[in-house]
N, CA, C and O atoms as a GROMACS GRO file, in nm:
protein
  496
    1UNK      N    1  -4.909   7.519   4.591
    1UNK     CA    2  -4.886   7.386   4.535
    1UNK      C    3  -4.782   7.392   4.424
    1UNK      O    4  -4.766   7.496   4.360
    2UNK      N    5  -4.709   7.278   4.398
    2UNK     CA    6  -4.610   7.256   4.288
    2UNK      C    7  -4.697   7.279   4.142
    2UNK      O    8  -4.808   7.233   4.116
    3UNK      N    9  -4.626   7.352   4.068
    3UNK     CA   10  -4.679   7.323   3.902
    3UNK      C   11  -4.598   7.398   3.833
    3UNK      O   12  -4.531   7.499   3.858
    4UNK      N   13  -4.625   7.293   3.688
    4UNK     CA   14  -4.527   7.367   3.595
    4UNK      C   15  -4.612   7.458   3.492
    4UNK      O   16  -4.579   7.572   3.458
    5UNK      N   17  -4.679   7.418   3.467
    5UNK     CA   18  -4.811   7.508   3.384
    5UNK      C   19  -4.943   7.460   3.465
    5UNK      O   20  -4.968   7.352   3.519
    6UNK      N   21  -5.014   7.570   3.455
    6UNK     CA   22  -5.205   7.557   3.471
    6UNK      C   23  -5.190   7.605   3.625
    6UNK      O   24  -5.125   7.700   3.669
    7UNK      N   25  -5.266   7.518   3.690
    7UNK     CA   26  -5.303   7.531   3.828
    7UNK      C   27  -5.290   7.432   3.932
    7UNK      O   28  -5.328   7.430   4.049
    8UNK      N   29  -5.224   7.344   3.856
    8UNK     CA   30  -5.214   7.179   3.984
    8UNK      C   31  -5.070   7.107   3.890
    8UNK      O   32  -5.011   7.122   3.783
    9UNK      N   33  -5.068   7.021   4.017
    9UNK     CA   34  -4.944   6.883   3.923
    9UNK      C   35  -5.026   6.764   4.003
    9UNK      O   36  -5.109   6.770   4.094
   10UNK      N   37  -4.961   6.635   3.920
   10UNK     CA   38  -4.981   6.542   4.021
   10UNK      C   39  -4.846   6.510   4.136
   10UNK      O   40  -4.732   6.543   4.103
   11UNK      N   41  -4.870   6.449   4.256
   11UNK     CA   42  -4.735   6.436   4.323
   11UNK      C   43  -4.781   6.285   4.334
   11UNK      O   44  -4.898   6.246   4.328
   12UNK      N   45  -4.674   6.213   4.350
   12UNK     CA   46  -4.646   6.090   4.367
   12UNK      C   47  -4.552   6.073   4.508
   12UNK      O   48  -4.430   6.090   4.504
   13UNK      N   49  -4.607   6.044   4.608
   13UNK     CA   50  -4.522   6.047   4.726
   13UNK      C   51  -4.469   5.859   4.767
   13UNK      O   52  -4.530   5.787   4.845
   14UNK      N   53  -4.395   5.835   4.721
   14UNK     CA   54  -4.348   5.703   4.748
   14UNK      C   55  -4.371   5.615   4.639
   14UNK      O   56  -4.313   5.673   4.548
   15UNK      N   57  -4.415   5.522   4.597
   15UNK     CA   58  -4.469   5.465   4.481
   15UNK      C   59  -4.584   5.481   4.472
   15UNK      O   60  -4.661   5.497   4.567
   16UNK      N   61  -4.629   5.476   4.297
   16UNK     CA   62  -4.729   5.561   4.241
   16UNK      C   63  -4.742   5.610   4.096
   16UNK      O   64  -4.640   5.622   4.027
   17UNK      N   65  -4.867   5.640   4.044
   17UNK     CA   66  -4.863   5.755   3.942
   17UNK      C   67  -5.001   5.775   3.895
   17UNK      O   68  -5.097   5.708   3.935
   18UNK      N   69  -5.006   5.857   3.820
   18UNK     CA   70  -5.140   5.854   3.748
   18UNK      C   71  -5.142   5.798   3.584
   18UNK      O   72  -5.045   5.784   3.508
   19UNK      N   73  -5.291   5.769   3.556
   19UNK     CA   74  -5.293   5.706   3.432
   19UNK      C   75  -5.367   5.741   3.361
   19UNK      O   76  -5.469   5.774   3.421
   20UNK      N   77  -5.376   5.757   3.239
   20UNK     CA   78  -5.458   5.838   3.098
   20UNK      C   79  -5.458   5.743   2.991
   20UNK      O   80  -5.351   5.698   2.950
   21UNK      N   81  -5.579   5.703   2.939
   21UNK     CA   82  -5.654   5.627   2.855
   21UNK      C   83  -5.659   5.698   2.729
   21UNK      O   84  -5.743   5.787   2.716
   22UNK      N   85  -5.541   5.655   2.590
   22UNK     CA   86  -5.595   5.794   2.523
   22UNK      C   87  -5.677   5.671   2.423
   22UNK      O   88  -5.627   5.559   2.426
   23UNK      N   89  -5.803   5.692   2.334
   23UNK     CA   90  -5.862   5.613   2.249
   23UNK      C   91  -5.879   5.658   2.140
   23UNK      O   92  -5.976   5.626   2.071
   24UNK      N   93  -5.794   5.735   2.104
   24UNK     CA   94  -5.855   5.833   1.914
   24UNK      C   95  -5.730   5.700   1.892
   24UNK      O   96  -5.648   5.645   1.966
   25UNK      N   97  -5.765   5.691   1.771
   25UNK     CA   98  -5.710   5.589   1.648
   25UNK      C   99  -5.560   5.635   1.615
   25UNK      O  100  -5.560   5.752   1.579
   26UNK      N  101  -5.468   5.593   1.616
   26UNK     CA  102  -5.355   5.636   1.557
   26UNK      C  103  -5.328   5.565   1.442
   26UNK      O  104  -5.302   5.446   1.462
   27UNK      N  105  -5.327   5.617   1.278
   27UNK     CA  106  -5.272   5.547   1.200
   27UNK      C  107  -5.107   5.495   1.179
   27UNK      O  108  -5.017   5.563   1.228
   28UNK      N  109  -5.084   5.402   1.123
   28UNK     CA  110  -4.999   5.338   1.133
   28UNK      C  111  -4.928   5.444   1.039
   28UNK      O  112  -4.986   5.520   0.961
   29UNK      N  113  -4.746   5.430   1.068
   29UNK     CA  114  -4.663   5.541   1.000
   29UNK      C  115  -4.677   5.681   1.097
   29UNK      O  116  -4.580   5.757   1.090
   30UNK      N  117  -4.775   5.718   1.176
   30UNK     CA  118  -4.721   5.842   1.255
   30UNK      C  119  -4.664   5.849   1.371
   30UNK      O  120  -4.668   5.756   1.452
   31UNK      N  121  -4.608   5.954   1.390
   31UNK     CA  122  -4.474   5.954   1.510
   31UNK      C  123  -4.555   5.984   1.594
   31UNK      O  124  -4.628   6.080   1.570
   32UNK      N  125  -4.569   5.913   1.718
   32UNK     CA  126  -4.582   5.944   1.854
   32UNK      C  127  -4.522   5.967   1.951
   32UNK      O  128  -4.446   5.884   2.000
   33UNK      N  129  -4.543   6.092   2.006
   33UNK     CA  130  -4.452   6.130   2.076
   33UNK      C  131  -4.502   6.181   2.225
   33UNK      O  132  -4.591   6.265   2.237
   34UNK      N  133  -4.442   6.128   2.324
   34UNK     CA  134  -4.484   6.107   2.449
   34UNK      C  135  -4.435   6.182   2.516
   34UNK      O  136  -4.314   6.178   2.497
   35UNK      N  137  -4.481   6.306   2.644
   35UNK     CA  138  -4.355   6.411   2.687
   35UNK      C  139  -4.444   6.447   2.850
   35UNK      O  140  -4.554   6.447   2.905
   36UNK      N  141  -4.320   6.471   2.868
   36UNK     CA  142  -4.407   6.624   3.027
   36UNK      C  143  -4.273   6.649   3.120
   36UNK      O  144  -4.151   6.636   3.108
   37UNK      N  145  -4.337   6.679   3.188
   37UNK     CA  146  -4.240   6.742   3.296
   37UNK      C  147  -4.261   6.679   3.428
   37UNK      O  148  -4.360   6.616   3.464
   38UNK      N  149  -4.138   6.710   3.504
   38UNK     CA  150  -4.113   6.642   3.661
   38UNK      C  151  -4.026   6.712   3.767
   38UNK      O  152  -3.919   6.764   3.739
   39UNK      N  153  -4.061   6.710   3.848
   39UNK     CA  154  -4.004   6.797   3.956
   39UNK      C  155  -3.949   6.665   4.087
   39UNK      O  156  -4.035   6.640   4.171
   40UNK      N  157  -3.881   6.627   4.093
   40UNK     CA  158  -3.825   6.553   4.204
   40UNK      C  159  -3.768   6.613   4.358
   40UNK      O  160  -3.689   6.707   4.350
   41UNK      N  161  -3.795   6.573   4.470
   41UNK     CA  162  -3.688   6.573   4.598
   41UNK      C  163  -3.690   6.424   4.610
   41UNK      O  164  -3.783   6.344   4.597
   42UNK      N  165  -3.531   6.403   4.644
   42UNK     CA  166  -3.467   6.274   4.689
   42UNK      C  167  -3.539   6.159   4.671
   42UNK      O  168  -3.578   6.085   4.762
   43UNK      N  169  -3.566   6.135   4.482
   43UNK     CA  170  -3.582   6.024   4.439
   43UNK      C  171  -3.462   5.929   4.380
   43UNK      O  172  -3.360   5.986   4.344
   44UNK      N  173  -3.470   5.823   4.372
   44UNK     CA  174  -3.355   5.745   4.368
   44UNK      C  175  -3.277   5.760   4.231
   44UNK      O  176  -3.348   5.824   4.153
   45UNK      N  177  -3.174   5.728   4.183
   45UNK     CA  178  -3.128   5.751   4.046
   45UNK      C  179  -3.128   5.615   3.976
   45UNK      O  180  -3.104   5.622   3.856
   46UNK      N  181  -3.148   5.505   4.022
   46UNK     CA  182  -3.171   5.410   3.964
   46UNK      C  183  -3.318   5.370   3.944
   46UNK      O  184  -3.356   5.275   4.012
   47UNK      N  185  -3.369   5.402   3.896
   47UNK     CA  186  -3.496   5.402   3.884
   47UNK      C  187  -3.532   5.332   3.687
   47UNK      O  188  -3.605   5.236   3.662
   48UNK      N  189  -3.472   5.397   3.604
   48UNK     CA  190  -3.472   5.380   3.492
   48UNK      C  191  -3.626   5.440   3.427
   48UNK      O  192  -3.656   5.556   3.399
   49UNK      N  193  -3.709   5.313   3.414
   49UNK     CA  194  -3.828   5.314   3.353
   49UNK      C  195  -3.917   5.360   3.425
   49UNK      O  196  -4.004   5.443   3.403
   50UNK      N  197  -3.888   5.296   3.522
   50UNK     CA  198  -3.983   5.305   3.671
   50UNK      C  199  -4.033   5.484   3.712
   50UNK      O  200  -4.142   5.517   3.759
   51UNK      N  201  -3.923   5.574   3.680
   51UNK     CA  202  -3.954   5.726   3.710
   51UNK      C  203  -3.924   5.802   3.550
   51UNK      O  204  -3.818   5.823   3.491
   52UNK      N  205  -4.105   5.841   3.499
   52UNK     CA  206  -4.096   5.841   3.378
   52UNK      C  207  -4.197   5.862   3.298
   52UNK      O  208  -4.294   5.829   3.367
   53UNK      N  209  -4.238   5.898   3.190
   53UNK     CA  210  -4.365   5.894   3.086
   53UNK      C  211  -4.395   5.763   3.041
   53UNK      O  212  -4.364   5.755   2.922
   54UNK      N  213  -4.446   5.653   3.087
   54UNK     CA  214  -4.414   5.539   3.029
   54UNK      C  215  -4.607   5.534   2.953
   54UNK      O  216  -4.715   5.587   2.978
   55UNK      N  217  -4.555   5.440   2.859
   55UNK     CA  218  -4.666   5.369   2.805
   55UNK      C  219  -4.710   5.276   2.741
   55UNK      O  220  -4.630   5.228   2.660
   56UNK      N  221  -4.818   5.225   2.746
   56UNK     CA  222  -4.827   5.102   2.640
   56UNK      C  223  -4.908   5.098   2.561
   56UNK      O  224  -5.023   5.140   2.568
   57UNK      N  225  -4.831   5.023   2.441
   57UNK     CA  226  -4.932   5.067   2.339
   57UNK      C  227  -4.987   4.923   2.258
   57UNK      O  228  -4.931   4.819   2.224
   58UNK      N  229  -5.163   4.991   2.245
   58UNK     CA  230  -5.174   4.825   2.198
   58UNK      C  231  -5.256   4.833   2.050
   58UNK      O  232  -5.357   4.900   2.031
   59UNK      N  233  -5.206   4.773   1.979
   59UNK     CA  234  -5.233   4.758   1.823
   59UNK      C  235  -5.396   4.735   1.805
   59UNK      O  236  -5.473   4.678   1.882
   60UNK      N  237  -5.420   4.792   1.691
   60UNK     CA  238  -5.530   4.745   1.648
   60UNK      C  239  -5.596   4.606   1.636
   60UNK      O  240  -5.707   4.567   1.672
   61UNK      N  241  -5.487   4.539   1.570
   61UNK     CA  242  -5.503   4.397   1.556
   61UNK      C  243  -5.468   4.348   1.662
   61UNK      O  244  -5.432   4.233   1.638
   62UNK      N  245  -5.455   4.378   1.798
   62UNK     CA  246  -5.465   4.255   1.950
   62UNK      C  247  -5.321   4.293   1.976
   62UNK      O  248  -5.291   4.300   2.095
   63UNK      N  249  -5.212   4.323   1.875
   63UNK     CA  250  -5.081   4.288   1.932
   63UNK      C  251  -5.048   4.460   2.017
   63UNK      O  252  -5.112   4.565   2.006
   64UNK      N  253  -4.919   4.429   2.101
   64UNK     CA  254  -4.892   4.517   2.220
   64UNK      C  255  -4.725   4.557   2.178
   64UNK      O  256  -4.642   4.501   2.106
   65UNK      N  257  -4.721   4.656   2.245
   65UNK     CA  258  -4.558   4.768   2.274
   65UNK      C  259  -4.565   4.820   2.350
   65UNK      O  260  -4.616   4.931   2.359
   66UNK      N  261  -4.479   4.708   2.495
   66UNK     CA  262  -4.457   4.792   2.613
   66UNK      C  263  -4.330   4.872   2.626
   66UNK      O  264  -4.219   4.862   2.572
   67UNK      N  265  -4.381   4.951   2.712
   67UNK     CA  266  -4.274   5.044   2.802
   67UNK      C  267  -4.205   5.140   2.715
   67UNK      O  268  -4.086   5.171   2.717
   68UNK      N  269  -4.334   5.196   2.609
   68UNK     CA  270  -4.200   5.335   2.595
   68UNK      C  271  -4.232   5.446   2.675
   68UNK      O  272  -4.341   5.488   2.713
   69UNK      N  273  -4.094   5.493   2.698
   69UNK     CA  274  -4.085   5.552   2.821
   69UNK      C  275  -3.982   5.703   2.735
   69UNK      O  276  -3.915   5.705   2.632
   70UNK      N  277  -4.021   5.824   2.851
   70UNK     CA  278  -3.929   5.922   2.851
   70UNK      C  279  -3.905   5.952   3.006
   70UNK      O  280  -3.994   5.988   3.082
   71UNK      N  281  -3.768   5.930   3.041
   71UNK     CA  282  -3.730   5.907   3.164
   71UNK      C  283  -3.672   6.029   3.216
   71UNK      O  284  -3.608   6.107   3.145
   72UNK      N  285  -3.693   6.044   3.330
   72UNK     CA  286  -3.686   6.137   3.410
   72UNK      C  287  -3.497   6.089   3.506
   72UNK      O  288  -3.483   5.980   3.562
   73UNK      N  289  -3.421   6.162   3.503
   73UNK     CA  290  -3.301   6.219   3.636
   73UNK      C  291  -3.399   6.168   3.776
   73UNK      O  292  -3.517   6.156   3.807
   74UNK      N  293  -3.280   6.151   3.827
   74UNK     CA  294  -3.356   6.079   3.988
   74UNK      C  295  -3.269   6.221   4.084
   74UNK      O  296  -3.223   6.320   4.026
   75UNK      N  297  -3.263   6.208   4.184
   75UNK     CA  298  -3.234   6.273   4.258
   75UNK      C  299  -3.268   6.387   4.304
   75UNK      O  300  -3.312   6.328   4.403
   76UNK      N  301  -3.299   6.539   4.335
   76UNK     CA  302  -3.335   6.652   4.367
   76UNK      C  303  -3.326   6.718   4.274
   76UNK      O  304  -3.209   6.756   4.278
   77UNK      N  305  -3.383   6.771   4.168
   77UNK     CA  306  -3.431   6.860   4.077
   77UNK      C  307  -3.532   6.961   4.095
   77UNK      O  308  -3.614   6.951   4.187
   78UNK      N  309  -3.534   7.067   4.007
   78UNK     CA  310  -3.651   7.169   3.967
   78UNK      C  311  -3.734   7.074   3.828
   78UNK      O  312  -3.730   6.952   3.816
   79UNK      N  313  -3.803   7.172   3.737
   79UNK     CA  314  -3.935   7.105   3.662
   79UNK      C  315  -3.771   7.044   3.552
   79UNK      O  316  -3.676   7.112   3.515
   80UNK      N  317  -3.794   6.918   3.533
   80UNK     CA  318  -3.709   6.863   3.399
   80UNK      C  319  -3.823   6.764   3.286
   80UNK      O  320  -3.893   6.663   3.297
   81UNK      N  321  -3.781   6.882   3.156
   81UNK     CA  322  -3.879   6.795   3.037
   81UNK      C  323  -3.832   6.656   3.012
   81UNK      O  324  -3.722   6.623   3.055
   82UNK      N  325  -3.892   6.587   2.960
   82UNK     CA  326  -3.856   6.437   2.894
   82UNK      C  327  -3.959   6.425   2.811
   82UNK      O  328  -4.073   6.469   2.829
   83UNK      N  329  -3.906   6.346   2.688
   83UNK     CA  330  -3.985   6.335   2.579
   83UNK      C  331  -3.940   6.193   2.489
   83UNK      O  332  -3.834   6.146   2.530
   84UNK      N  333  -3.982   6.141   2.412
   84UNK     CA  334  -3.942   6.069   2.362
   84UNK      C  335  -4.050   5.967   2.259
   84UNK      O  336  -4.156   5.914   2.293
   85UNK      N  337  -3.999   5.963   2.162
   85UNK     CA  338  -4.080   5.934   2.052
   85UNK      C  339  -4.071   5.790   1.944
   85UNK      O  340  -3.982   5.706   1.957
   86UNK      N  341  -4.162   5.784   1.855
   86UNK     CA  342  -4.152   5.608   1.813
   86UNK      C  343  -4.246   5.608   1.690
   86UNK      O  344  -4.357   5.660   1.686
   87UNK      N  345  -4.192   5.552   1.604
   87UNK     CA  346  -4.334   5.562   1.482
   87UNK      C  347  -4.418   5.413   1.516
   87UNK      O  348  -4.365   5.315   1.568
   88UNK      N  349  -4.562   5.420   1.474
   88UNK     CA  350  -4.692   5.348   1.455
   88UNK      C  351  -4.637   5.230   1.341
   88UNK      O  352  -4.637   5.246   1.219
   89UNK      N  353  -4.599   5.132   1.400
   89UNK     CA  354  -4.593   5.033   1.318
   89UNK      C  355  -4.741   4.982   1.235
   89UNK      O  356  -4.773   4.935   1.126
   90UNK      N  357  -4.790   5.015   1.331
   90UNK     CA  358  -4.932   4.957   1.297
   90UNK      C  359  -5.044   5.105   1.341
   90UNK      O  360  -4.998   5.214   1.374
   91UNK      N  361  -5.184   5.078   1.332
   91UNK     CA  362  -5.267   5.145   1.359
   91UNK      C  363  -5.256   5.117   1.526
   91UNK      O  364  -5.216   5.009   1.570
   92UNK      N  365  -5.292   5.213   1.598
   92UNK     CA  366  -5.267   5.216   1.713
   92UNK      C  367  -5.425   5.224   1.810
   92UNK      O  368  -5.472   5.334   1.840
   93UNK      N  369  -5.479   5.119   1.840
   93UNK     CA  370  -5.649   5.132   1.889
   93UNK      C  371  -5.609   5.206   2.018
   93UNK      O  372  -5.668   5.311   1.993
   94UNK      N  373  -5.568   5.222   2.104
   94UNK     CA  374  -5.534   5.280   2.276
   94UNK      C  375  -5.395   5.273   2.283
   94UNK      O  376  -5.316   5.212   2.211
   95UNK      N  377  -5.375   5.351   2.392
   95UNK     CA  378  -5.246   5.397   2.483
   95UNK      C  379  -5.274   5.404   2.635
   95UNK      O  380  -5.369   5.469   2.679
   96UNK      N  381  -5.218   5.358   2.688
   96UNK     CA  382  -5.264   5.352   2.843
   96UNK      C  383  -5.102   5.470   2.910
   96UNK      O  384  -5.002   5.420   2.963
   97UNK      N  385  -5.114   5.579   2.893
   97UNK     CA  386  -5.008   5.682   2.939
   97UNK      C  387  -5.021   5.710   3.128
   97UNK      O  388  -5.116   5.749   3.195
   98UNK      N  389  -4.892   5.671   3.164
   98UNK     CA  390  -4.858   5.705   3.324
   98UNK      C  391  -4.765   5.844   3.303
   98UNK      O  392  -4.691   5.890   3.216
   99UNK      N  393  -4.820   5.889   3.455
   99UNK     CA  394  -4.677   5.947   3.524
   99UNK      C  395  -4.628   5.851   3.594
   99UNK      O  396  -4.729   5.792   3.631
  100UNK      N  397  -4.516   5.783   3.648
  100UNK     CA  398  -4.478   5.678   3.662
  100UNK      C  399  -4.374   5.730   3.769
  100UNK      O  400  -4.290   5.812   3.734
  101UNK      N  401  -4.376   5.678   3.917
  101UNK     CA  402  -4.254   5.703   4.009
  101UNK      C  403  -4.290   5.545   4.093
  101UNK      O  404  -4.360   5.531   4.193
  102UNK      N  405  -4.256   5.494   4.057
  102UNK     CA  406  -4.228   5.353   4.115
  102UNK      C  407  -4.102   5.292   4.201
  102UNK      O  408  -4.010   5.363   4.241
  103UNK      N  409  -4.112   5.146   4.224
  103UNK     CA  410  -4.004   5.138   4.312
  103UNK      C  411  -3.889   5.192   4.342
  103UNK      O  412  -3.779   5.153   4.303
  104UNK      N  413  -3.924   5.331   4.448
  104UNK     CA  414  -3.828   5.382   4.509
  104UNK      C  415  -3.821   5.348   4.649
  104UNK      O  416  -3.879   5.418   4.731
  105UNK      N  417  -3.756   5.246   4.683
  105UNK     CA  418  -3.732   5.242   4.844
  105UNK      C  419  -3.703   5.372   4.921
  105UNK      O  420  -3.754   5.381   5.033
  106UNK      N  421  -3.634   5.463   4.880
  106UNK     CA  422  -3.616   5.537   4.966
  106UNK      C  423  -3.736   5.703   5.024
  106UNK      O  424  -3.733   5.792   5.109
  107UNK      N  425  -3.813   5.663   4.926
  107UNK     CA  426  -3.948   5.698   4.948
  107UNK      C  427  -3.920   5.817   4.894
  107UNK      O  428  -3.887   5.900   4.979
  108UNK      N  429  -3.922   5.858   4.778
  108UNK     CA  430  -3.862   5.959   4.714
  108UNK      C  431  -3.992   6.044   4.645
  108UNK      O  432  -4.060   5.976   4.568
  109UNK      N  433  -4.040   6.198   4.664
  109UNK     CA  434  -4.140   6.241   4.589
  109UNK      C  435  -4.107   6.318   4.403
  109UNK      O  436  -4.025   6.393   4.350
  110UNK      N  437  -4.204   6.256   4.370
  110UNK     CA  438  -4.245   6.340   4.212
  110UNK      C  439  -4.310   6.406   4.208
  110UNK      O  440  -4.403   6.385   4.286
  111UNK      N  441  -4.321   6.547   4.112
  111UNK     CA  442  -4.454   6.586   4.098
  111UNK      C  443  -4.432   6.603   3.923
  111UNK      O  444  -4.342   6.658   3.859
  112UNK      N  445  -4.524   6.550   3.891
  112UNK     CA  446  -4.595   6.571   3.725
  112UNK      C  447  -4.682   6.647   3.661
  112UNK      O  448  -4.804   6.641   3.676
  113UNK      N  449  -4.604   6.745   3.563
  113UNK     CA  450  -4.701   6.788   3.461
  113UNK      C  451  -4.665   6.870   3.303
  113UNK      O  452  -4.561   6.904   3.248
  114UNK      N  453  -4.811   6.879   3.267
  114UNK     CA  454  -4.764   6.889   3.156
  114UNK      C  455  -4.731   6.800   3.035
  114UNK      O  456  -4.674   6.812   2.926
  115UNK      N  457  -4.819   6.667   3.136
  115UNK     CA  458  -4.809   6.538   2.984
  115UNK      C  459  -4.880   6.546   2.945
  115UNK      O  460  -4.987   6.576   2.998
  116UNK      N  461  -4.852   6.511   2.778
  116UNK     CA  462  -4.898   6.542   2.658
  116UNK      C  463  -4.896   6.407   2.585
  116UNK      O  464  -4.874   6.313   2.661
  117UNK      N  465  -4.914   6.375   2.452
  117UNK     CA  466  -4.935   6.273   2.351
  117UNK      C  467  -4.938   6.339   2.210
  117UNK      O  468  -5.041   6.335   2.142
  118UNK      N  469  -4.834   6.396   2.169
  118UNK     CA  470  -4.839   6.460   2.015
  118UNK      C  471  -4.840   6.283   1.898
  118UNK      O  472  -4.776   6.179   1.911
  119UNK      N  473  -4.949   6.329   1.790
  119UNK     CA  474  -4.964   6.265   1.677
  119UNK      C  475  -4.904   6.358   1.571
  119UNK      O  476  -4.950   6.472   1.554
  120UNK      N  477  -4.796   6.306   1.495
  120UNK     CA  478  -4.752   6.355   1.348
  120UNK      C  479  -4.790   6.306   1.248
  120UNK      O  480  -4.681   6.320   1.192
  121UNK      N  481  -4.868   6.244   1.151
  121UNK     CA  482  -4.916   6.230   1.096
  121UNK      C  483  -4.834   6.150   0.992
  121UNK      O  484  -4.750   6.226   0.942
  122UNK      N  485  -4.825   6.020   0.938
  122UNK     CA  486  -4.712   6.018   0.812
  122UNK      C  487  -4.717   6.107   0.689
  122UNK      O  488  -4.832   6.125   0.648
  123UNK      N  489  -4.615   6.170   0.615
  123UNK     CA  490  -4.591   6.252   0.564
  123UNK      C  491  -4.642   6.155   0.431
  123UNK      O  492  -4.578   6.055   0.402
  124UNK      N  493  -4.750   6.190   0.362
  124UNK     CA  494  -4.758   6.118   0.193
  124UNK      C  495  -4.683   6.110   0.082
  124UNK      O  496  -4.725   6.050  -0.017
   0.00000   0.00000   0.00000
């Protein structure tokens, strides 16, 4: 089987992904930073958001921040990292984190791993 660390990946064969619920509290002021790895055959290059670490994030107080994303190269690759990061405007109650390979018409496979969710803490 495909993997970049451990013993498994996920694959995404056509549209798809998997999803992770994270619920520890993020205080407001720390950097979050969203990352993993991806292994592609003949996924599309226009893809953008759609093939990617995406997530959403929803505030303590009710309000929401969609789609940050660390985007993945389309086309035929080996394992490629993506990462990408954002400070806590607010306290952060959940994160709803994908591997994300979506509308690809041309039916293009992913495989994912190695996502993560680093908290930095604001510096006092």
């Amino acid at each position: 089987s495909e993997k970049h660390g451990g013993s498994q990946s996920v694959m995404v064969n056509g549209d798809g992904g998997a999803k992770q619920e994270v619920t520890d509290l993020i205080p407001a002021g720390s950097t979050v930073t969203i990352s993993g790895y991806s292994k592609a055959v003949s996924v599309a290059t226009t893809l953008w958001n759609y093939y990617s670490i995406y997530s959403d994030v929803y505030y303590q107080d009710g309000e929401t921040l969609w789609g940050q994303c660390a985007r993945f190269q389309g086309g035929t690759h080996d394992w490629q990292y993506a990462e990408y990061a954002f400070v806590a405007q607010k306290e952060i109650a959940k994160m709803n984190v994908y591997a994300m390979h979506n509308n690809d018409s041309g039916g293009g496979v992913a495989y994912f791993d190695d996502v993560r969710v680093r908290v930095d803490p604001p510096v006092p």
